[in-house]
Backbone as JSON, one array per atom type, in Angstrom:
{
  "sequence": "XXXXXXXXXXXXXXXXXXXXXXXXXXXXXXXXXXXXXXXXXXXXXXXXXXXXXXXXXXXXXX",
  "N": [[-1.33, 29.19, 23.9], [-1.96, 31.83, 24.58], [-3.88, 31.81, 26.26], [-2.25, 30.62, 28.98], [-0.08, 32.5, 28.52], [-1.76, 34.9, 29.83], [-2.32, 33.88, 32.21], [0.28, 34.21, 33.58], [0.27, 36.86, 33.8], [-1.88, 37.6, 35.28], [-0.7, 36.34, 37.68], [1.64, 38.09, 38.4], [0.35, 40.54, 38.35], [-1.26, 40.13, 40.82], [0.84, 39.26, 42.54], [2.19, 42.15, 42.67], [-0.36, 43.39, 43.92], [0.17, 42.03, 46.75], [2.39, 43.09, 47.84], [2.08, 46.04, 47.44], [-0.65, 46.02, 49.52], [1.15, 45.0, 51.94], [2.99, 47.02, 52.49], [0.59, 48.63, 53.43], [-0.95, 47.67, 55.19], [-1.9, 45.78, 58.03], [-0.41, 43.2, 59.82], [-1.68, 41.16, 59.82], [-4.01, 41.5, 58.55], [-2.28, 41.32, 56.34], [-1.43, 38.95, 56.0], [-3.69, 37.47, 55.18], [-4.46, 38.34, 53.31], [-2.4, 37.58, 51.66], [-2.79, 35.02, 51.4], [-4.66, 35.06, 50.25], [-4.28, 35.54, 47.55], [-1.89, 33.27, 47.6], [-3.94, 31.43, 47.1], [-5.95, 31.75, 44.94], [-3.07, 31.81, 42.64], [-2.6, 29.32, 42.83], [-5.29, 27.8, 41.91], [-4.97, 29.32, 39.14], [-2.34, 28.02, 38.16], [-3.71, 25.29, 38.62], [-5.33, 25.47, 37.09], [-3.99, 25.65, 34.25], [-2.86, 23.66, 33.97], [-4.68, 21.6, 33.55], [-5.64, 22.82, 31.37], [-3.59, 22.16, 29.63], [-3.4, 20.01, 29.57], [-5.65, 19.03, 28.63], [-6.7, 17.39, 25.62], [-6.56, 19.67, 22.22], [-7.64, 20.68, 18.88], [-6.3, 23.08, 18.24], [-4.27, 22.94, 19.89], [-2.67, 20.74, 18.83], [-2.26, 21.25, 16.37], [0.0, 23.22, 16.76]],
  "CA": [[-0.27, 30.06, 24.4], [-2.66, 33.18, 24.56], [-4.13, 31.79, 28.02], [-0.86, 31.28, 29.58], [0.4, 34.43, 28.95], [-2.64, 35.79, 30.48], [-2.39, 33.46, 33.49], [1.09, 34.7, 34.32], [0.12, 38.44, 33.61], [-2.42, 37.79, 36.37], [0.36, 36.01, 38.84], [2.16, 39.2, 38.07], [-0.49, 41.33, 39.34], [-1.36, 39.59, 42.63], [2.26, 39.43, 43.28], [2.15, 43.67, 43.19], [-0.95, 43.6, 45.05], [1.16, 41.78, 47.59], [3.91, 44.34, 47.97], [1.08, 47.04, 48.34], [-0.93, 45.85, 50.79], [2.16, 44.85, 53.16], [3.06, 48.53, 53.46], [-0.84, 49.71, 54.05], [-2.59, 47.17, 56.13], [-1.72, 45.16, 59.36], [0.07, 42.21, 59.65], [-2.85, 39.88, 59.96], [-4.06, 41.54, 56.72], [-1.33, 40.83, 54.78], [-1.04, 37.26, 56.28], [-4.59, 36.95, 54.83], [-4.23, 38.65, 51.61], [-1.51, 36.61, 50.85], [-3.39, 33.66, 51.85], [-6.24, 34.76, 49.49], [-3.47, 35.38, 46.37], [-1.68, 32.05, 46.83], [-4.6, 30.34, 46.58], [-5.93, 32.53, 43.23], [-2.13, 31.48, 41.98], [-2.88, 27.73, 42.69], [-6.25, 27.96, 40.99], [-4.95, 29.53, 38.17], [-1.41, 26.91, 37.84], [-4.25, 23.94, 38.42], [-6.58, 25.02, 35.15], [-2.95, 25.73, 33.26], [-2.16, 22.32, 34.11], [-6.19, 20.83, 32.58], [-6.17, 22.98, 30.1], [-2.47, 21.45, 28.77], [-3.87, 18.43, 29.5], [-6.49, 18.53, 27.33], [-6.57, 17.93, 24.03], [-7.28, 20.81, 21.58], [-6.92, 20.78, 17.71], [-5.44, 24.09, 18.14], [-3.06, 22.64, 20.56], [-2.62, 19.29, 17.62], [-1.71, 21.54, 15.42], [1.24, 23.87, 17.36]],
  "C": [[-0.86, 31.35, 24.99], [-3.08, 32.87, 25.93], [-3.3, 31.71, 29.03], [-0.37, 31.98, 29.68], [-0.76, 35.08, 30.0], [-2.55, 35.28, 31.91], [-0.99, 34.18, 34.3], [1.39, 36.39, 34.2], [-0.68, 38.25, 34.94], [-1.47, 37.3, 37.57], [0.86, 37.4, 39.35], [1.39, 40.44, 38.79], [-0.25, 41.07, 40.53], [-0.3, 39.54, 43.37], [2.45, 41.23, 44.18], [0.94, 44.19, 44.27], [-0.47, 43.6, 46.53], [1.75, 42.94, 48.56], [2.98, 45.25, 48.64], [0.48, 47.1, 49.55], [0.06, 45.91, 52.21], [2.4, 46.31, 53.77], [2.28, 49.74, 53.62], [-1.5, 48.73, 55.09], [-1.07, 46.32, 57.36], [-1.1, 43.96, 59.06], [-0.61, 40.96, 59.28], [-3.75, 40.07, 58.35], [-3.16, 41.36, 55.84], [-1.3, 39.71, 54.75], [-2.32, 36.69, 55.01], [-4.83, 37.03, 53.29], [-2.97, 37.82, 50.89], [-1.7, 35.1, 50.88], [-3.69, 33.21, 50.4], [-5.23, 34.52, 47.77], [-2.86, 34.21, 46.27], [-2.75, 31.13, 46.49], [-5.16, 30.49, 45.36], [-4.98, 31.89, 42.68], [-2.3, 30.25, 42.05], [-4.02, 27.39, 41.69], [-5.76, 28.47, 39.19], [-3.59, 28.38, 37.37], [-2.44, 25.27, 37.77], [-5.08, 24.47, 37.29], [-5.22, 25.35, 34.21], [-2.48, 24.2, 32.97], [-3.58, 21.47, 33.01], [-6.0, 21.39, 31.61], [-4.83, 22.11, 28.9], [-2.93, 19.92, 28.52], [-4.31, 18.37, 28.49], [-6.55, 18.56, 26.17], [-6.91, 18.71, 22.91], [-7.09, 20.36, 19.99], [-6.33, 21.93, 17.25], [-3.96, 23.9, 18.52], [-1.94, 21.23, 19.44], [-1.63, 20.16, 16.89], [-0.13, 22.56, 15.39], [2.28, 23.17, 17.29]]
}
């Protein structure tokens, strides 16, 4: 549970990064910075997804 929370604390971030950037940089920078964050947010939803996968005896025992 402790890494999930942390994964969508970081979503959470990159989302506000987002926002920021848009009303300091150029259009083409934001296009890109929001490129670079969904793909961070994919990366971090595909190891949420392995790590559920996998079997833990921490996870056994929840």
């Amino acid at each position: 549970m402790h890494v999930h929370e942390q994964q969508q604390q970081q979503q959470q971030q990159q989302q506000q990064q987002q926002q920021q950037q848009q009303q300091n940089f150029s259009p083409a920078a934001t296009a890109a910075a929001a490129a670079a964050a969904a793909a961070a947010a994919a990366e971090l939803l595909t190891s949420a997804m392995l790590y559920r996968r996998t079997p833990s005896a921490a996870g056994e025992e929840e």
